[in-house]
Each structure stands twice: as C-alpha cells, then as structure tokens.
SEFIZA-3560 file (N, C-alpha, C; in Angstrom, 3 decimals):
REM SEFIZA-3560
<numar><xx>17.679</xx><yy>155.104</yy><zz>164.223</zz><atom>N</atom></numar>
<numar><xx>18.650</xx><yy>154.047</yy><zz>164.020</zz><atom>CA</atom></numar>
<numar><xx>19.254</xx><yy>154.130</yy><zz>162.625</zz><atom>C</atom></numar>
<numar><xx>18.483</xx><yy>154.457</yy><zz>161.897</zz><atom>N</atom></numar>
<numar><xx>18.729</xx><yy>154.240</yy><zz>160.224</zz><atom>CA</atom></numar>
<numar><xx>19.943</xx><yy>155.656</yy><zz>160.262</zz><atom>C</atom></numar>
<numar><xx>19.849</xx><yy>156.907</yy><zz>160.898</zz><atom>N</atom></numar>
<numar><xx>20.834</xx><yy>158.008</yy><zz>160.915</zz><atom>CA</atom></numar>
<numar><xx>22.551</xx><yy>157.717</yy><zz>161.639</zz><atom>C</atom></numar>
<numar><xx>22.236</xx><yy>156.413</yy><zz>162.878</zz><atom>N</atom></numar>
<numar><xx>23.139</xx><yy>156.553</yy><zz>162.913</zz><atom>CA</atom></numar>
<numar><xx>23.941</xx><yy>155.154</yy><zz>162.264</zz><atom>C</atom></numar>
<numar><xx>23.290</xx><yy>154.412</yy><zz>161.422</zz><atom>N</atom></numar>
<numar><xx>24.219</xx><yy>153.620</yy><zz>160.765</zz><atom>CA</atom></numar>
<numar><xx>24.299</xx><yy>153.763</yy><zz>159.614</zz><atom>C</atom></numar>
<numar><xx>24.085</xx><yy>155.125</yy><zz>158.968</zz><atom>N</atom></numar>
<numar><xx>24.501</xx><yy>155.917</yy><zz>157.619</zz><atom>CA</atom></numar>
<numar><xx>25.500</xx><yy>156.356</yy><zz>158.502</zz><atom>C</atom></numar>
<numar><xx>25.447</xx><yy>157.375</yy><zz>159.948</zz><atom>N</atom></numar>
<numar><xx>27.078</xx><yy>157.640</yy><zz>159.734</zz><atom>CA</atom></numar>
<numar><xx>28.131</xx><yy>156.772</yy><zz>160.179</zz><atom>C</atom></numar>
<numar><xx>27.796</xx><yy>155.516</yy><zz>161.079</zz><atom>N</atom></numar>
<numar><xx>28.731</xx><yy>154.803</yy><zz>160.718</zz><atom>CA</atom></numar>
<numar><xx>29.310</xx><yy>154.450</yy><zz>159.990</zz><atom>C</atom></numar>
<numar><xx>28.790</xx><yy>154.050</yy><zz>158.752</zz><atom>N</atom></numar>
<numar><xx>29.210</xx><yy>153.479</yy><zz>157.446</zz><atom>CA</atom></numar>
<numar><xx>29.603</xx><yy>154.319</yy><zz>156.869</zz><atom>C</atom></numar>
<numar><xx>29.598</xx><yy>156.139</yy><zz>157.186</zz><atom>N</atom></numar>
<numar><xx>30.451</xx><yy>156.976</yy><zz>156.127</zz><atom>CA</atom></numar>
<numar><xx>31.828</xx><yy>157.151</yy><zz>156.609</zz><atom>C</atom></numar>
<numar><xx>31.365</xx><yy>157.614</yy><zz>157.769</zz><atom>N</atom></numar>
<numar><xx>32.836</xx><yy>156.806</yy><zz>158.464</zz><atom>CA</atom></numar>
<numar><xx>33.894</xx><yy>155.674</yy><zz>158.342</zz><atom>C</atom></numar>
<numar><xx>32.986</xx><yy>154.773</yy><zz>158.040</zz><atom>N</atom></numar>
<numar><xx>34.237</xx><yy>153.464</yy><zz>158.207</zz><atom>CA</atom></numar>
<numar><xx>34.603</xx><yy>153.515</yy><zz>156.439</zz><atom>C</atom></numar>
<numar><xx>33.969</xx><yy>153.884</yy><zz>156.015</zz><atom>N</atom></numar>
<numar><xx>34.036</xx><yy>153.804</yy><zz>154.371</zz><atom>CA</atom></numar>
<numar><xx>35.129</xx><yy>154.841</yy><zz>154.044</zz><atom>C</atom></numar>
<numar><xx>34.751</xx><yy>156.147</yy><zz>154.557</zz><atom>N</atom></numar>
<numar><xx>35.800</xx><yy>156.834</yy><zz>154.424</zz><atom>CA</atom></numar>
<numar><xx>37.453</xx><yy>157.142</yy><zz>154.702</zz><atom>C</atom></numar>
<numar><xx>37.336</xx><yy>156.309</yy><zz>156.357</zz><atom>N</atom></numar>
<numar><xx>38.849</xx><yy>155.850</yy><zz>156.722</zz><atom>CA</atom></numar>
<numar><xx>39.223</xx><yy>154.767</yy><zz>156.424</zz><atom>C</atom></numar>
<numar><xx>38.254</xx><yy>153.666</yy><zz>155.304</zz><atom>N</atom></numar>
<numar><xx>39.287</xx><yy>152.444</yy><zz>154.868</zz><atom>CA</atom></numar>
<numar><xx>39.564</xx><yy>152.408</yy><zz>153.283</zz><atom>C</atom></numar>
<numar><xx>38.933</xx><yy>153.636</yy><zz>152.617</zz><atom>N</atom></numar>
<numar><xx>39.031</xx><yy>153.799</yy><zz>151.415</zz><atom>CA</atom></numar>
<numar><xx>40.273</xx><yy>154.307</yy><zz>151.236</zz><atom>C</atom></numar>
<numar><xx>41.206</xx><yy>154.215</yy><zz>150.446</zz><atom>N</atom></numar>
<numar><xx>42.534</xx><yy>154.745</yy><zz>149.937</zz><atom>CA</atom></numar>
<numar><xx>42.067</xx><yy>156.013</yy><zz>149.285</zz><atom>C</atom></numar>
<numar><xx>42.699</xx><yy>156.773</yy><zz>149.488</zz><atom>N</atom></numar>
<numar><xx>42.232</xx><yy>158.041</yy><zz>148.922</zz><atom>CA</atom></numar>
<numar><xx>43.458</xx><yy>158.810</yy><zz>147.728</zz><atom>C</atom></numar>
<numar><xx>43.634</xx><yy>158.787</yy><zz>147.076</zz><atom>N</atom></numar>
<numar><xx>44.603</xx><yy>159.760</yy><zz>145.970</zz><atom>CA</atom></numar>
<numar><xx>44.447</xx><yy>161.080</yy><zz>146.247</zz><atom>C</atom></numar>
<numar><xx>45.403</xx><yy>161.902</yy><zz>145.913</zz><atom>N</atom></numar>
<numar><xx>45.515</xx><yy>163.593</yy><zz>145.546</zz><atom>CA</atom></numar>
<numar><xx>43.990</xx><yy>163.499</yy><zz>144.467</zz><atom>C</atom></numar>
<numar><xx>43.937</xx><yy>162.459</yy><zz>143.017</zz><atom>N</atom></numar>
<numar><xx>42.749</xx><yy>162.576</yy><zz>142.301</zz><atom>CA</atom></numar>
<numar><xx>41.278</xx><yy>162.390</yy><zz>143.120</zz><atom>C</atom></numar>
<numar><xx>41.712</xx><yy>161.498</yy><zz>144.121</zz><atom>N</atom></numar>
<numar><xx>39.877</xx><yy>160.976</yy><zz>144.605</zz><atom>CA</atom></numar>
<numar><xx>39.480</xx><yy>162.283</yy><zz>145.202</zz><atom>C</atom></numar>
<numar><xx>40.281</xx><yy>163.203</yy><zz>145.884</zz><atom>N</atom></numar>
<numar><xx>39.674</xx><yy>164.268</yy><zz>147.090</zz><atom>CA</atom></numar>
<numar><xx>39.785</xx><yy>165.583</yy><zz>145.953</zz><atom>C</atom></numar>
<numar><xx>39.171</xx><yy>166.204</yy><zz>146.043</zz><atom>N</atom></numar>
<numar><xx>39.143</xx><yy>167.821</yy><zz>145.733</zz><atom>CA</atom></numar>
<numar><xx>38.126</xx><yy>168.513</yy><zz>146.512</zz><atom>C</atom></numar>
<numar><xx>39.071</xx><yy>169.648</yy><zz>146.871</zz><atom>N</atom></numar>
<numar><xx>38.174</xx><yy>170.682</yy><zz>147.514</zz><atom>CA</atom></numar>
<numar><xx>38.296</xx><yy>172.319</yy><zz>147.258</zz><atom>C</atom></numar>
<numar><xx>37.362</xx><yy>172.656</yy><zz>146.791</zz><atom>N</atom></numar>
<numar><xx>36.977</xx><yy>173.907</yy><zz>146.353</zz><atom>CA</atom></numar>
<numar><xx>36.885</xx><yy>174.961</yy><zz>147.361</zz><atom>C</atom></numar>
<numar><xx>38.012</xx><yy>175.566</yy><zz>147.255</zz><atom>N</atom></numar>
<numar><xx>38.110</xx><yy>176.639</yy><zz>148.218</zz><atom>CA</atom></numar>
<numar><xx>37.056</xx><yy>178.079</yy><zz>147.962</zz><atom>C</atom></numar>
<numar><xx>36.893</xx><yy>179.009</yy><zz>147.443</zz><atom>N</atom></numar>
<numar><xx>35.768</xx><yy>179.721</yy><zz>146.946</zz><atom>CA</atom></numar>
<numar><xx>34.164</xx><yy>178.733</yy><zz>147.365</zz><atom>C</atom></numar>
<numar><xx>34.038</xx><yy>178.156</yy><zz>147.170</zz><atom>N</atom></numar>
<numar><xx>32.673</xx><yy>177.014</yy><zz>147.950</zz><atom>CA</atom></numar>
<numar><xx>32.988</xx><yy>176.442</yy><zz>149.102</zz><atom>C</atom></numar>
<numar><xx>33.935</xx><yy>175.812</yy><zz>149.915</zz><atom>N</atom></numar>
<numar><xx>34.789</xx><yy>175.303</yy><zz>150.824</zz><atom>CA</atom></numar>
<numar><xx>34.186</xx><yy>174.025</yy><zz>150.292</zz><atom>C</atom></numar>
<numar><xx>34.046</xx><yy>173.233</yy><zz>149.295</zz><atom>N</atom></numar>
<numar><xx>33.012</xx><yy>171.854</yy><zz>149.561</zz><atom>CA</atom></numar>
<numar><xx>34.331</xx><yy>171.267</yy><zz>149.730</zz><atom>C</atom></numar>
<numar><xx>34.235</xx><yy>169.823</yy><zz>149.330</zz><atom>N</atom></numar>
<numar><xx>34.801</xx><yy>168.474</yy><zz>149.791</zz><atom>CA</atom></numar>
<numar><xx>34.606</xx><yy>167.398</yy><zz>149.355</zz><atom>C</atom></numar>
<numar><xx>34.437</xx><yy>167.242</yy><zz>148.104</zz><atom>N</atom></numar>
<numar><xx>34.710</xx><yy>166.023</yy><zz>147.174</zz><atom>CA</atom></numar>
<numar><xx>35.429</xx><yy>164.564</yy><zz>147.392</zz><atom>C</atom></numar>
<numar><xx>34.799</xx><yy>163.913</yy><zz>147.404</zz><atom>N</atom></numar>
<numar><xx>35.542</xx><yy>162.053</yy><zz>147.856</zz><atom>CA</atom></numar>
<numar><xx>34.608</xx><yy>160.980</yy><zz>147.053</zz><atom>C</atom></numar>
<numar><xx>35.244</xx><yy>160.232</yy><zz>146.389</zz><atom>N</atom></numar>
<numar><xx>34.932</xx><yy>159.054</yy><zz>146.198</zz><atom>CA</atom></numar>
<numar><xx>35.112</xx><yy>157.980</yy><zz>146.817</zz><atom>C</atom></numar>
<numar><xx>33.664</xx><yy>157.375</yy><zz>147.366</zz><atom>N</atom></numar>
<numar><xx>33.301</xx><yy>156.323</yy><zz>148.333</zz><atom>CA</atom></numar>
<numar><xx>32.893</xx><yy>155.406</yy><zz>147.894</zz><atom>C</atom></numar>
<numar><xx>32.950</xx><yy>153.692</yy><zz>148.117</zz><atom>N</atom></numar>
<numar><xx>33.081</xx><yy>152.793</yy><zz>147.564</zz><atom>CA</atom></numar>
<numar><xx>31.583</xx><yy>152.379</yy><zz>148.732</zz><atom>C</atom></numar>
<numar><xx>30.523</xx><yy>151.720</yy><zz>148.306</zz><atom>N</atom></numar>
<numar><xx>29.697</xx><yy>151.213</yy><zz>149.236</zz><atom>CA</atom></numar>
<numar><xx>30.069</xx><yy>149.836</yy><zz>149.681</zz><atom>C</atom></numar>
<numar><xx>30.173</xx><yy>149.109</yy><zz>150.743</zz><atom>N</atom></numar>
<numar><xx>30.328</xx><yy>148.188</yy><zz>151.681</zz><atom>CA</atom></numar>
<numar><xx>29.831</xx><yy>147.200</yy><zz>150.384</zz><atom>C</atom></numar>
<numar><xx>30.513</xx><yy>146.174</yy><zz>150.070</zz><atom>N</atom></numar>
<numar><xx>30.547</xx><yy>145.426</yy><zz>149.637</zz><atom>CA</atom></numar>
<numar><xx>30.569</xx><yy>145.532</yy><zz>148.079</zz><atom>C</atom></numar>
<numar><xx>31.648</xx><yy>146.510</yy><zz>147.398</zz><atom>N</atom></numar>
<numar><xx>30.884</xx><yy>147.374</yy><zz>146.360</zz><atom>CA</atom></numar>
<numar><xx>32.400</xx><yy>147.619</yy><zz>146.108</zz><atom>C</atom></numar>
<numar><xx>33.047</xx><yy>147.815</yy><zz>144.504</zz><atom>N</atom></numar>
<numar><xx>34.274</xx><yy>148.163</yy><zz>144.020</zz><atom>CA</atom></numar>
<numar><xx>33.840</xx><yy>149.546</yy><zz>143.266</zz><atom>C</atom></numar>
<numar><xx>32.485</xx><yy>149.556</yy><zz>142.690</zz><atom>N</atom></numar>
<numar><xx>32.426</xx><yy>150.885</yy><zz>142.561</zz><atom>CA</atom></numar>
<numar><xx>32.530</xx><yy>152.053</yy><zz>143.459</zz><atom>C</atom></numar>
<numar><xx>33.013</xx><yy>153.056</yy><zz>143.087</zz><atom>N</atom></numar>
<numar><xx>32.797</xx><yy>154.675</yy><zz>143.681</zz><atom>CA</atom></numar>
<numar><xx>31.835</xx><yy>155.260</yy><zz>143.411</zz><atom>C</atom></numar>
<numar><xx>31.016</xx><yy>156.308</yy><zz>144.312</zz><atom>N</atom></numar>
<numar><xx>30.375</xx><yy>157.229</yy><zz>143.519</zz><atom>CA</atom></numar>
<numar><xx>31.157</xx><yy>159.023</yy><zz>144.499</zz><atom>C</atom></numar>
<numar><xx>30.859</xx><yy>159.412</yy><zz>143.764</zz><atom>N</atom></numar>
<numar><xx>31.038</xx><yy>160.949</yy><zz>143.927</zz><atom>CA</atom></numar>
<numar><xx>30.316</xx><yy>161.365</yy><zz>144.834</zz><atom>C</atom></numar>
<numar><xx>30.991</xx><yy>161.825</yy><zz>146.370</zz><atom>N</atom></numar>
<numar><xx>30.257</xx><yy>162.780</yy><zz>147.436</zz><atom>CA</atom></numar>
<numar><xx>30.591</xx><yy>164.130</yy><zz>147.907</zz><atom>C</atom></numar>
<numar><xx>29.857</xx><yy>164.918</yy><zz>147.799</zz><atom>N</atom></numar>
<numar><xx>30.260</xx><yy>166.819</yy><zz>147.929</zz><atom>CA</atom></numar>
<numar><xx>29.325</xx><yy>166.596</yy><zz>149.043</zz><atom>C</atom></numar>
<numar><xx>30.471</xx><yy>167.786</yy><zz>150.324</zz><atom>N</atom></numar>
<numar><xx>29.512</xx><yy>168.036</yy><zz>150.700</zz><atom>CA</atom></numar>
<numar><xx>30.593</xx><yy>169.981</yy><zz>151.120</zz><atom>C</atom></numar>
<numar><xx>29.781</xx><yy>170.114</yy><zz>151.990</zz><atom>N</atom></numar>
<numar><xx>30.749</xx><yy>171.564</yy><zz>152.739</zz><atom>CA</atom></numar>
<numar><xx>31.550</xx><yy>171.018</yy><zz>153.719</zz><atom>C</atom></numar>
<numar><xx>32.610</xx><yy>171.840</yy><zz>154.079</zz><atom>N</atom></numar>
<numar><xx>33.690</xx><yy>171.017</yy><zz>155.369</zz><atom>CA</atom></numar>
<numar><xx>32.469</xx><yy>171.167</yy><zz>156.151</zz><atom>C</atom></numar>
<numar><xx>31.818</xx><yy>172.401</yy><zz>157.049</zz><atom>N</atom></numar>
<numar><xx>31.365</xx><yy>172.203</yy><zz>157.788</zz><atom>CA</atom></numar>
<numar><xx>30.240</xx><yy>171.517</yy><zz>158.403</zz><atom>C</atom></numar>
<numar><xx>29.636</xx><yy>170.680</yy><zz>157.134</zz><atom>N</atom></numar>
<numar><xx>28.847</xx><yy>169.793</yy><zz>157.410</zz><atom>CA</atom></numar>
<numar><xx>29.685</xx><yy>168.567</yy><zz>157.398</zz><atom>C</atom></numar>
<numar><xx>30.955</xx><yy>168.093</yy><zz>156.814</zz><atom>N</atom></numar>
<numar><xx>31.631</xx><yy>166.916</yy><zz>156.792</zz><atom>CA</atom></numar>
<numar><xx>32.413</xx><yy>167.192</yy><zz>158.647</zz><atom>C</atom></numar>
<numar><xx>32.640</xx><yy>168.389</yy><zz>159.103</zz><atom>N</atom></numar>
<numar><xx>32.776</xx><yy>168.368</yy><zz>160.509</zz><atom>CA</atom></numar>
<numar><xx>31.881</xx><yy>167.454</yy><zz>161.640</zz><atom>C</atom></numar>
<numar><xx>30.723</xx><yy>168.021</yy><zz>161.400</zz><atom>N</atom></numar>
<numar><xx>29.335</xx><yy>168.300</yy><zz>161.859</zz><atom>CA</atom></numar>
<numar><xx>28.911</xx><yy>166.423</yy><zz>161.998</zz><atom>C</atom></numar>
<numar><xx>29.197</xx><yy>165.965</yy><zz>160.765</zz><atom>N</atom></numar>
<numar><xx>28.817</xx><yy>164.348</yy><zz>160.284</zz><atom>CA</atom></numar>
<numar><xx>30.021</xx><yy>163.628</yy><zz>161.418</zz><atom>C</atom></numar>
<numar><xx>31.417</xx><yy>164.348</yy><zz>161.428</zz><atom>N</atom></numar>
<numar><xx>32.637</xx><yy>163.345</yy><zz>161.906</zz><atom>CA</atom></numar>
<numar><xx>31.856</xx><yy>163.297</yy><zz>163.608</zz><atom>C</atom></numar>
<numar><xx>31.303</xx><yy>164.882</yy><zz>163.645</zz><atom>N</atom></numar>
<numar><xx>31.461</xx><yy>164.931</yy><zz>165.386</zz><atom>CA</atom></numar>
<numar><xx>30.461</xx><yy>164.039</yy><zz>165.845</zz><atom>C</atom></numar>
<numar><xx>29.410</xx><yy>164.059</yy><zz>165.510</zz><atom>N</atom></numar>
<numar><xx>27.751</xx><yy>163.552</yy><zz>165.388</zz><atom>CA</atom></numar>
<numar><xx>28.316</xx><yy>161.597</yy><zz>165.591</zz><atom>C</atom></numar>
<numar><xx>28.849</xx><yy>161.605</yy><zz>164.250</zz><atom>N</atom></numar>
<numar><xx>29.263</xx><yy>159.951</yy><zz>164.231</zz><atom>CA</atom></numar>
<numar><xx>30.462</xx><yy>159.570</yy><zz>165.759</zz><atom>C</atom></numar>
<numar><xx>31.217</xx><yy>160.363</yy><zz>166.257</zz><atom>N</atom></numar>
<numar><xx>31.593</xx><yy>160.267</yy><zz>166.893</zz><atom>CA</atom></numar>
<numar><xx>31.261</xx><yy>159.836</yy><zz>168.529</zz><atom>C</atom></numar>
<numar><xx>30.181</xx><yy>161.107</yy><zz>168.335</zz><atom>N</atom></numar>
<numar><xx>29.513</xx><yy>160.861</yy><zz>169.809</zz><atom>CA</atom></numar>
<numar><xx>28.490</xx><yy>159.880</yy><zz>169.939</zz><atom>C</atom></numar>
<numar><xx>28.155</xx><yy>159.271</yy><zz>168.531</zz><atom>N</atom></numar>
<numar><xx>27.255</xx><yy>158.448</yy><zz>168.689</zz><atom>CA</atom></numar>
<numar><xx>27.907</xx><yy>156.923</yy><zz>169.082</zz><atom>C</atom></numar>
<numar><xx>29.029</xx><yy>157.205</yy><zz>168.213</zz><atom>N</atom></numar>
<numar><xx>29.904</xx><yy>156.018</yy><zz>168.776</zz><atom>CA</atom></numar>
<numar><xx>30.289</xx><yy>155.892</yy><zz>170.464</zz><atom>C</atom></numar>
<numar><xx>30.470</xx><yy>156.415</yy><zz>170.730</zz><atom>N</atom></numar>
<numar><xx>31.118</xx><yy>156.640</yy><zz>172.252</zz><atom>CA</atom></numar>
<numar><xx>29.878</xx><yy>156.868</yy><zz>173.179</zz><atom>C</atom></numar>
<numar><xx>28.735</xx><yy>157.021</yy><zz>172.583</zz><atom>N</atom></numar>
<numar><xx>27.377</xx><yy>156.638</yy><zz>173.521</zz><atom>CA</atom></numar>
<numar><xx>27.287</xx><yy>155.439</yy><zz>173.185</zz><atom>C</atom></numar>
<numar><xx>27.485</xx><yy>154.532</yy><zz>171.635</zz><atom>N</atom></numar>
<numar><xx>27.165</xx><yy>153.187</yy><zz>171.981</zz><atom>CA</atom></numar>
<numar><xx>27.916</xx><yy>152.250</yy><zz>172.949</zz><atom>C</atom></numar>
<numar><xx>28.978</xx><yy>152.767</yy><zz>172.793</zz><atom>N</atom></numar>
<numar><xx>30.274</xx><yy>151.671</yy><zz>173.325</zz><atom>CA</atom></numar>
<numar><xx>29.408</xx><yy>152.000</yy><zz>174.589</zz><atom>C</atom></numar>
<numar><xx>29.590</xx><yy>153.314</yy><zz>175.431</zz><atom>N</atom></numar>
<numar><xx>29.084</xx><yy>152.969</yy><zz>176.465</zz><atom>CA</atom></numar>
<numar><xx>27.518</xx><yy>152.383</yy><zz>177.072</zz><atom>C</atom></numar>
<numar><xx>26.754</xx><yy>152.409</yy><zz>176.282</zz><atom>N</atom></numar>
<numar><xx>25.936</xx><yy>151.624</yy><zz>176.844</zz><atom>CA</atom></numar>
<numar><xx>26.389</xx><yy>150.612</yy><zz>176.575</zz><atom>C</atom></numar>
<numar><xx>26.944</xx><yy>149.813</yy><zz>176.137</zz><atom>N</atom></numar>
<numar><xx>27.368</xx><yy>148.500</yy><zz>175.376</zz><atom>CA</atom></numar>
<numar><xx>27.764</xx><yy>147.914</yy><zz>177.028</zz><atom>C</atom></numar>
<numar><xx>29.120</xx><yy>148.853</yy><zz>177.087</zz><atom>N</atom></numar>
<numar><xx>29.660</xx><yy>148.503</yy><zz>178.627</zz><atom>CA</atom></numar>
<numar><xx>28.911</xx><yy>148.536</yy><zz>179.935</zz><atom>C</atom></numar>
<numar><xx>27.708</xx><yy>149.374</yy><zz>180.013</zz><atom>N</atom></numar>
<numar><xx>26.646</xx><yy>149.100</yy><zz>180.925</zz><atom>CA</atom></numar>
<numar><xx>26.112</xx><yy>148.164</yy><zz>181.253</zz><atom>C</atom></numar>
<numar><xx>25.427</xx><yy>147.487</yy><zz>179.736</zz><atom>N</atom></numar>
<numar><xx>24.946</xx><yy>146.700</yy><zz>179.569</zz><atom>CA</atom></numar>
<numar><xx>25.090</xx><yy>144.874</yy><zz>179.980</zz><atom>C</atom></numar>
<numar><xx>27.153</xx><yy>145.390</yy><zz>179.618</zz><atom>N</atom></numar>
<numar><xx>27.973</xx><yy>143.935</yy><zz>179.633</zz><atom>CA</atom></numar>
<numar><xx>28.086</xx><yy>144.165</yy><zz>181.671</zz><atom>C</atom></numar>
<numar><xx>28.126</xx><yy>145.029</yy><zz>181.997</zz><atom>N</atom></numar>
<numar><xx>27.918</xx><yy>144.993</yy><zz>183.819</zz><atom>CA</atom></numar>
<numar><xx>27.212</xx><yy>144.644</yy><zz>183.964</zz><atom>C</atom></numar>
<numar><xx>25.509</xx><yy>145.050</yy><zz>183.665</zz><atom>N</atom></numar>
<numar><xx>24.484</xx><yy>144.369</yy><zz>184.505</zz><atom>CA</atom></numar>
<numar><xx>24.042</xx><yy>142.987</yy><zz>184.157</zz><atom>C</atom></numar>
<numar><xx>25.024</xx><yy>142.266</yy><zz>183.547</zz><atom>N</atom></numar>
<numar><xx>24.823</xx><yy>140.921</yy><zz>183.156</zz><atom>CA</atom></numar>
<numar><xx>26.038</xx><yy>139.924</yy><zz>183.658</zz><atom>C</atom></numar>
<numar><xx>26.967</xx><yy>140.548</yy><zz>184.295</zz><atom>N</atom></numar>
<numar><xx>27.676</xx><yy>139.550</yy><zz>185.153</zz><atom>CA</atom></numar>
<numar><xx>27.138</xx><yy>139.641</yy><zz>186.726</zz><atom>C</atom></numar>
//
C-alpha cells in the first residue's frame, strides 16, 4: 500500500507542479531527469534525479495501479446496489 501511494503522489505532484525550462534538466550523456517537487502540503521543492527509464517504469506502474483501483472501486460500487 505504502508503494502505491508514493506513486500516486509523484504523480499528482508532478502534473500539478508548474514546471520552468529552470525546474527540469536532463542530462543526455546519463539520460537522468531532474525536477523539482513540492510535497503535498509543502511550498518547498526538493531536487529529484532519476533515469528516464525508471521515470517511464514509475509513470507505467502508477498507471496501472490506478486503473486496477478505479476498477475494483467500480466492482465494488456494483455489488452494493
């Protein structure tokens, strides 16, 4: 549980954070991926690197986890009417 509501929250943090040309850098020779993320309830940033292909890996993961919750969610809301 605790894995998938770290990637929720990098997720939602990451598509509601405003991002600048300054906040993102990415190092091509390393491929990483630099972003400053603000924690949920929090005006500070801190600094996150990671590799694209683990920032892939995190989007797909958070993804499918989402779309397994919704659907049990909707299972759930059937066997109760």
């Amino acid at each position: 549980m605790d894995k998938f509501t770290a990637l929720i929250l990098l997720i939602l943090l990451s598509g509601c954070a405003a991002q600048n040309t300054d906040d993102t850098v990415s190092y091509n020779d390393e491929d990483l991926i630099c972003e400053y993320v603000a924690k949920t309830g929090s005006n500070l940033k801190r600094k996150t690197c990671m590799t694209r292909e683990l920032s892939d890996e995190l989007r797909k993961e958070s993804e499918q986890d989402l779309r397994e919750a919704w659907r049990k969610g909707q299972t759930q809301a059937h066997t109760n009417i």
